[in-house]
N, C-alpha and C positions, 0 to 999 in steps of 0.2 A: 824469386817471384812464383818459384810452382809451391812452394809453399805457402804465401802466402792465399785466404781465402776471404770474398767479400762477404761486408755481412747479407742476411737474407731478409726479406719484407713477410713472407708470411711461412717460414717455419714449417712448410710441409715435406714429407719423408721425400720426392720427385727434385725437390727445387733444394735439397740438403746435398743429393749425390749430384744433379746436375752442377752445382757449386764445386763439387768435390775432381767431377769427370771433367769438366770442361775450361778452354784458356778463360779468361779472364774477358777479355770483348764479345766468346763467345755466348758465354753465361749470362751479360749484361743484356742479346738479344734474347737468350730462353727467358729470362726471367720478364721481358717484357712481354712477351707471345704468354705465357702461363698468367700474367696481371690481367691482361686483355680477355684472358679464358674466363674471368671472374663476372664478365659482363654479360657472358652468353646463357642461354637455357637450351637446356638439352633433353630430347626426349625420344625412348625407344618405340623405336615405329615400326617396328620387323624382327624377327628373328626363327632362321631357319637352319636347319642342321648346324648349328653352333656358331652361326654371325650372327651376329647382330646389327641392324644398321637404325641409326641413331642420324636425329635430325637434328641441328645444332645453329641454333640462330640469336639473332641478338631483338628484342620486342621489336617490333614494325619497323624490321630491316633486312638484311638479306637471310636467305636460309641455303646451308651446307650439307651436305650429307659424308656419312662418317662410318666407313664400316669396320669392325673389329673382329678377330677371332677370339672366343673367350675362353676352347679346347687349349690352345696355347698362347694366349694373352697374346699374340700377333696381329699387327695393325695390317690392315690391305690397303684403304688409298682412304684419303679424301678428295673431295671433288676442288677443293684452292690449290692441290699439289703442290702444295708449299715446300713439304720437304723432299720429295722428287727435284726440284730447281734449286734448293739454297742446301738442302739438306739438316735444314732446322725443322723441329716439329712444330705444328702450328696451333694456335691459339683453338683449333676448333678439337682438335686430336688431343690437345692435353685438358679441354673440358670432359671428352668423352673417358679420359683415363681418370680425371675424378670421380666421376658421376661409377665407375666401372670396379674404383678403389684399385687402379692397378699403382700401384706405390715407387716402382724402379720405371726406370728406361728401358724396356726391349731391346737385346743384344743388337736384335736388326736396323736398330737408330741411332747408334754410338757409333758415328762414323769416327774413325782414328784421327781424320784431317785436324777436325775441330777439338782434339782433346787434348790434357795436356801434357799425355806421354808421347803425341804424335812424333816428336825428335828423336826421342830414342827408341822409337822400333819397337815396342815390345808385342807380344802376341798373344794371343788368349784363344783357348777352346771353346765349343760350341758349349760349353758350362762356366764360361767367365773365368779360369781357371789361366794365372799367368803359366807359360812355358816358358823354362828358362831354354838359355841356346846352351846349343851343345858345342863345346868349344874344340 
């Protein structure tokens, strides 16, 4: 099964690794938070010493706010803290990563739980880089 991979709906670089990174139920909710993302409009309302804070809403319905580091492509909160409680990224943070063209997951979103080498432990440095054990 960890080989195995589902196919994708729209093909983009985000939703090709998140296929790749994550279990199989896990992917099935990104890919629906990233479809939902397609709904919203998103527009930069601020940016000061290198955030940006980005207002993210769907026409005549709610509005979120979204801020981003763009220094190191590092996400700070959204105001649904979606992924703070389930630890999935949410439809408003993977609009703002379109509109931003950041193309990967930030190390700081790949929690291990949800992926699909969670069983076998493996470990990586703060450059994505496997470490093998030392036996």
């Amino acid at each position: 099964m960890n080989s195995v991979h589902p196919s994708l709906m729209l093909h983009v670089p985000i939703e090709e690794e998140a296929c790749k990174l994550y279990t199989l139920a896990m992917f099935v909710k990104f890919e629906e938070e990233l479809l939902d993302s397609l709904n919203y409009k998103c527009e930069k309302i601020e940016e000061d010493e290198g955030i940006a804070v980005y207002k993210c809403w769907i026409p005549e319905r709610d509005v979120r706010l979204v801020k981003i580091f763009f220094v190191s492509s590092f996400l700070e909160s959204c105001t649904c803290y979606k992924f703070e409680f389930t630890g999935l990224l949410c439809r408003h943070i993977l609009k703002v990563f379109i509109v931003a063209n950041v193309d990967k997951i930030p190390r700081e979103y790949k929690l291990t739980c949800w992926t699909r080498d969670a069983k076998y432990g493996k470990v990586f440095d703060e450059n994505d880089q496997y470490i093998e054990e030392d036996y």
